[in-house]
C-alpha positions as CSV (number, residue, x, y, z in Angstrom):
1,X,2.3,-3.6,13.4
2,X,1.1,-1.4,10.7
3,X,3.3,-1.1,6.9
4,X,4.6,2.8,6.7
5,X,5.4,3.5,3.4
6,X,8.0,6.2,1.8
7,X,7.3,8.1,-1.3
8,X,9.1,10.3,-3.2
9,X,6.2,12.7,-4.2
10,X,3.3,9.9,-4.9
11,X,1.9,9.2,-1.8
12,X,-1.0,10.9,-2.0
13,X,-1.2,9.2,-5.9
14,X,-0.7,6.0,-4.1
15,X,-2.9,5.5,-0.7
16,X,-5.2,7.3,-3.0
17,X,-5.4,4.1,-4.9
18,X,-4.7,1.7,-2.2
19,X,-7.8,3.0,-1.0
20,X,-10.0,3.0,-3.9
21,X,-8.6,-1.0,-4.4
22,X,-8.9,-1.7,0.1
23,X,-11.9,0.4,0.7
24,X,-12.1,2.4,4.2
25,X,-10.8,5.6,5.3
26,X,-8.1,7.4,4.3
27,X,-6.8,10.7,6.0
28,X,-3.9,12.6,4.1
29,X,-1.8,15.3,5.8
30,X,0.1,17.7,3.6
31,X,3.6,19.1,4.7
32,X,1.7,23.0,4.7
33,X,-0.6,22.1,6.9
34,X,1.9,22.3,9.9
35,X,5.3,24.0,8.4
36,X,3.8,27.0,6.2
37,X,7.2,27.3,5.1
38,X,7.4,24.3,3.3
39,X,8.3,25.6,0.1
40,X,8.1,22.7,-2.6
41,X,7.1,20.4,0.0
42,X,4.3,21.9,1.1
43,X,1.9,20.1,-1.1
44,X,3.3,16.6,-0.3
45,X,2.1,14.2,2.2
46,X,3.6,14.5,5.7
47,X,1.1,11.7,6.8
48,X,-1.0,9.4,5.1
49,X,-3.2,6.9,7.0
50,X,-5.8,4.0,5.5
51,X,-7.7,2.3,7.3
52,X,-8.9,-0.5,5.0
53,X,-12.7,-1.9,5.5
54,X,-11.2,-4.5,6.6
55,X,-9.5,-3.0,9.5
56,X,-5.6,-3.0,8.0
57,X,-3.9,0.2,8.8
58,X,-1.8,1.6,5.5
59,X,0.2,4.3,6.7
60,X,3.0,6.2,4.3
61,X,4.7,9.7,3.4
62,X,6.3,11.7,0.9
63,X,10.0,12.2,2.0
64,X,11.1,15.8,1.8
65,X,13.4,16.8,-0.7
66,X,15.8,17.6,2.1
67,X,16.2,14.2,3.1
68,X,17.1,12.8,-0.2
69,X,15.4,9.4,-2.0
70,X,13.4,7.6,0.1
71,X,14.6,4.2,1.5
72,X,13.2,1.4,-0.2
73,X,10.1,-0.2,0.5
74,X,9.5,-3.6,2.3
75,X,6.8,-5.9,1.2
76,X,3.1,-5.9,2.5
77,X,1.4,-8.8,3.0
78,X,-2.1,-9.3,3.2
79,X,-3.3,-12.7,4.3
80,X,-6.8,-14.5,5.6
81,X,-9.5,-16.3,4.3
82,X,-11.4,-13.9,3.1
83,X,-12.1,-14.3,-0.8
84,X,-11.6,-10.1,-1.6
85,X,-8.0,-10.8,-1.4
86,X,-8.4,-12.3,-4.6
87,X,-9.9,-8.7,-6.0
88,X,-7.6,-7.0,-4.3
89,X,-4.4,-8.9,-6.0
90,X,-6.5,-8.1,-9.1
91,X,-6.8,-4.6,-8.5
92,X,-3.1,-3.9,-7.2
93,X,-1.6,-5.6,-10.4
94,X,-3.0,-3.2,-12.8
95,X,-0.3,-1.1,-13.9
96,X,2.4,-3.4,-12.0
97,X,4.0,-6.9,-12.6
98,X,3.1,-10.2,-11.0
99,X,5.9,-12.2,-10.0
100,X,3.7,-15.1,-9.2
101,X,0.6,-15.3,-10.2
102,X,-2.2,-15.8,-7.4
103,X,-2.4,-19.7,-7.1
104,X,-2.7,-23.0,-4.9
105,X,0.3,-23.8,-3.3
106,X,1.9,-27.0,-1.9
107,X,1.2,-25.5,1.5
108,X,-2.6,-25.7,0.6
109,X,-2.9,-21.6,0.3
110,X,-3.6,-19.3,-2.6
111,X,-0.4,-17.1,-2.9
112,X,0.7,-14.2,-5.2
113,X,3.2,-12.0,-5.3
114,X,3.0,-8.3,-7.1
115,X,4.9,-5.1,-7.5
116,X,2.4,-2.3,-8.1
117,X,2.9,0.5,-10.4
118,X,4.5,2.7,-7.3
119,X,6.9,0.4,-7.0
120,X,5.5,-1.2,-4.0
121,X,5.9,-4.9,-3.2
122,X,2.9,-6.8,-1.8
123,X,2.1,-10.7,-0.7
124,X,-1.5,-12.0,-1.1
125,X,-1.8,-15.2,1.0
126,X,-5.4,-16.7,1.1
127,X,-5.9,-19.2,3.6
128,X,-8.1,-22.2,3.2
129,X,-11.6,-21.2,5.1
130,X,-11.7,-23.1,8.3
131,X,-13.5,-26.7,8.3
């Protein structure tokens, strides 16, 4: 299962930073690419698609105006032993809030909790590495 996120205008602002924080590639699809009669929709994201270095898929949208607000977002999570997630926390916070900071838990994990500056919620779990 891959996150698809909903913007109301910022998606291209937002997997543009997702990307620079998750590495990869990221393809962006604008609205006038496909319906040249977009009007002020035409320069916002029909499809956005990151594909994180580490091989996460990041996939979100600007709603059209037509279609009102966008729906609220779920959380991502990102989880695994790799120590990056660490960065990565780092990197979303900036211009966000943590709601927990990134530490050890009873469960034996490193676990943070963030809402980043486009109003996206994310998990960072960091496993143990494996005896």
């Amino acid at each position: 299962m891959n996150p698809y996120l909903s913007f109301a205008g910022t998606a291209a602002e937002a997997l543009t930073f997702y990307h620079s924080v998750l590495g990869g590639t990221l393809d962006l699809t604008r609205f006038a690419e496909f319906m040249p009669d977009a009007g002020d929709d035409a320069d916002k994201v029909m499809h956005g698609q990151l594909t994180a270095s580490s091989g996460h898929v990041l996939m979100g949208a600007d709603v059209p105006a037509s279609m009102g607000a966008p729906p609220p977002n779920g959380t991502v999570c990102l989880s695994g032993d790799d120590v990056v997630l660490r960065e990565w926390f780092s990197a979303l916070a900036e211009g966000g809030e943590i709601t927990v900071a990134l530490e050890k838990q009873m469960w034996g994990d490193e676990f943070g909790e963030l809402t980043d500056a486009y109003g996206v919620r994310w998990m960072v779990d960091l496993t143990p590495p494996a005896a």
